[in-house]
One Martini backbone bead per residue (centre of mass of N, CA, C, O) as a GRO file, in nm:
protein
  119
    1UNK     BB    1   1.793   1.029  -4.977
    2UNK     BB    2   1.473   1.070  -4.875
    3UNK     BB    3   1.403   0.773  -4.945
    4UNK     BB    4   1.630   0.632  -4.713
    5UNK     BB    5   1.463   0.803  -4.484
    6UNK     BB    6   1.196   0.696  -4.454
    7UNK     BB    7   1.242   0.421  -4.435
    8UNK     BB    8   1.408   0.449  -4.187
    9UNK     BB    9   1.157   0.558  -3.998
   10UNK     BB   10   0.971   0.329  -4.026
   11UNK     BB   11   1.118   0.105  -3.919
   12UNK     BB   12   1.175   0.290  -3.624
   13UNK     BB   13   0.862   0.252  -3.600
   14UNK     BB   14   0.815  -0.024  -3.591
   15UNK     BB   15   1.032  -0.093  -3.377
   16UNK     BB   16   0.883   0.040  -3.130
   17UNK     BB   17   0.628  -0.079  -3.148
   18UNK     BB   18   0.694  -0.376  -3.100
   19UNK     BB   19   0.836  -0.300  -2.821
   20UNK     BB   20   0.553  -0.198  -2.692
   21UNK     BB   21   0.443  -0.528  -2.686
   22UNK     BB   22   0.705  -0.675  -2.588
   23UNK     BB   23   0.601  -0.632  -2.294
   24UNK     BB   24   0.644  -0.739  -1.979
   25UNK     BB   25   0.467  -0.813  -1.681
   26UNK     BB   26   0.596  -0.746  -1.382
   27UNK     BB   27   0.533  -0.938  -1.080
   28UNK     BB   28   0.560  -0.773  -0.777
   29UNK     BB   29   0.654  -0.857  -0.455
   30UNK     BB   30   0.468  -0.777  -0.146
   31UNK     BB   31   0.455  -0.688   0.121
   32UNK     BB   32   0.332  -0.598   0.394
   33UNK     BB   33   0.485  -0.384   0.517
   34UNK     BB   34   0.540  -0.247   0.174
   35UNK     BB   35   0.270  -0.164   0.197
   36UNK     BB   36   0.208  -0.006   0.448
   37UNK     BB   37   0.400   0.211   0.337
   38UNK     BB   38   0.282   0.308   0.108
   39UNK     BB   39   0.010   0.399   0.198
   40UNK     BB   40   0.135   0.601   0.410
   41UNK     BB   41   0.302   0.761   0.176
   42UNK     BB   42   0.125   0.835  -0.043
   43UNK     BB   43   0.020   1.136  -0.016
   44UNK     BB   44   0.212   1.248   0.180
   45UNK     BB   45   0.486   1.502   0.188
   46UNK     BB   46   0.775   1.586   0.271
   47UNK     BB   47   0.943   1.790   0.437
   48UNK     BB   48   1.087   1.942   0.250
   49UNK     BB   49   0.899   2.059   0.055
   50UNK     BB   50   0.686   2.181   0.295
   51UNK     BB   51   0.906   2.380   0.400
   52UNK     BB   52   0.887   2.524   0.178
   53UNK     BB   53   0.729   2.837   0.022
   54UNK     BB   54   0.514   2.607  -0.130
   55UNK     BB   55   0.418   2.446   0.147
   56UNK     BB   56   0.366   2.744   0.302
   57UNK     BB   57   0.105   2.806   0.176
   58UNK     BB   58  -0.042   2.558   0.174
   59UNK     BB   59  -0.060   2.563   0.476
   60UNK     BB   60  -0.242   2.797   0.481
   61UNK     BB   61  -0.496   2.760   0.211
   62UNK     BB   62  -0.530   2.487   0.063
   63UNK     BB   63  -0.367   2.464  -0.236
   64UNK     BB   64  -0.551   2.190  -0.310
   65UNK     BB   65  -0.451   2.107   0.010
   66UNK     BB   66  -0.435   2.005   0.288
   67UNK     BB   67  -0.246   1.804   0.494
   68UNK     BB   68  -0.458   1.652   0.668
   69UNK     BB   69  -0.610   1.543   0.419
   70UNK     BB   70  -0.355   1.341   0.325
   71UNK     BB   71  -0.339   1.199   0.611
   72UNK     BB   72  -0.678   1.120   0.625
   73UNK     BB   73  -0.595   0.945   0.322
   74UNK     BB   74  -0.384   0.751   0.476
   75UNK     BB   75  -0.579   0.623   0.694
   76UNK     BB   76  -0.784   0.485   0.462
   77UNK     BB   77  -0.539   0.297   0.345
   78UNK     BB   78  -0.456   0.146   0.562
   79UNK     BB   79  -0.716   0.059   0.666
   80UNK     BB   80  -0.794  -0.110   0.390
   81UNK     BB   81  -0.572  -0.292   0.440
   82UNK     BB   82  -0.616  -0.413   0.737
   83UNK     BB   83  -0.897  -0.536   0.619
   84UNK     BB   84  -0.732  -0.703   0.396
   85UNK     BB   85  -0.562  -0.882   0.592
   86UNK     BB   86  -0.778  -1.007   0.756
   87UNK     BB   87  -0.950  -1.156   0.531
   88UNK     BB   88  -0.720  -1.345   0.453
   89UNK     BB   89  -0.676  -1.457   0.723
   90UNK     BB   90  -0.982  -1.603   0.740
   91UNK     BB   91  -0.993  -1.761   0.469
   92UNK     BB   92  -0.825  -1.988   0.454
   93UNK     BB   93  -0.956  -2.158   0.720
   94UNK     BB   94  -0.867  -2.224   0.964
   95UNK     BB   95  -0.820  -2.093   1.257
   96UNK     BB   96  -0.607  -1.889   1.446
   97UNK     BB   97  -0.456  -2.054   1.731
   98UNK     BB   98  -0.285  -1.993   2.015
   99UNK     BB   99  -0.084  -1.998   2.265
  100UNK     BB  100  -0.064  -1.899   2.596
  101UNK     BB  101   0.111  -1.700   2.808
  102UNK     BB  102   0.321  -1.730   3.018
  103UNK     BB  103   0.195  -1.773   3.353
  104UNK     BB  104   0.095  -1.764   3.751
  105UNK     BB  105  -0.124  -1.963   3.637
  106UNK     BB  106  -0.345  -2.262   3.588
  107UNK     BB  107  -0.512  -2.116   3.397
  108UNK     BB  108  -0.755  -2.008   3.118
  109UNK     BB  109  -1.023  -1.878   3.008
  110UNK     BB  110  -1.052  -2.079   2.745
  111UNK     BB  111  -1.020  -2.360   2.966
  112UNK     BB  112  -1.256  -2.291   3.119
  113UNK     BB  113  -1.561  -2.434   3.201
  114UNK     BB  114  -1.706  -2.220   3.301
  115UNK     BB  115  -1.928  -1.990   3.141
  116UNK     BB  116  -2.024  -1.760   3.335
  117UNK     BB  117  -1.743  -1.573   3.306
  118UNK     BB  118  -1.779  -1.529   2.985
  119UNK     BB  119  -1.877  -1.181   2.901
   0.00000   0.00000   0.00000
């Protein structure tokens, strides 16, 4: 009986090992806008968490930190992303110009001839 259970052991570590390396790894697209709130919300906790008895300990003492500090680790991450999505959006190619907003003037400064106007 010993025997078959040592085998049945073996099988099911080699099956197990095996299916640890035969995972795919799959890349999951997020937009802009689930990237900003991941940031957003990366290392700051939720607001039921901070209100119990040992999130107002924290809020009082900063062990481990304080909440300030996680609101402005999350504005730097914020920040960073917003970096990286303008670096991506002008290496494209050509710069992005848009048409100027229908106003009750007859030009706009970018179509001004006089360039001492703009400065």
């Amino acid at each position: 009986m010993s025997i078959k259970f040592t085998k049945l052991c073996k099988i099911l570590a080699i099956g197990t090992i095996a299916s640890l390396f035969s995972m795919e790894a799959k890349a999951e697209e997020v937009s802009l806008s689930q990237a900003f709130e991941a940031a957003y919300y990366k290392n700051g906790e939720n607001a039921f968490r901070q209100s119990g008895i040992l999130g107002q300990i924290n809020t009082i003492i900063g062990i481990p930190k304080f909440p300030e500090q996680d609101i402005a680790a999350d504005g730097k991450e914020v920040h960073k992303l917003y970096e990286l999505g303008l670096k991506l959006q002008t290496s494209t190619g050509e710069p992005l110009i848009t048409r100027d907003l229908d106003n009750p003037y007859d030009t706009s400064l970018r179509e001004n001839s006089n360039p001492g106007l703009i400065e």
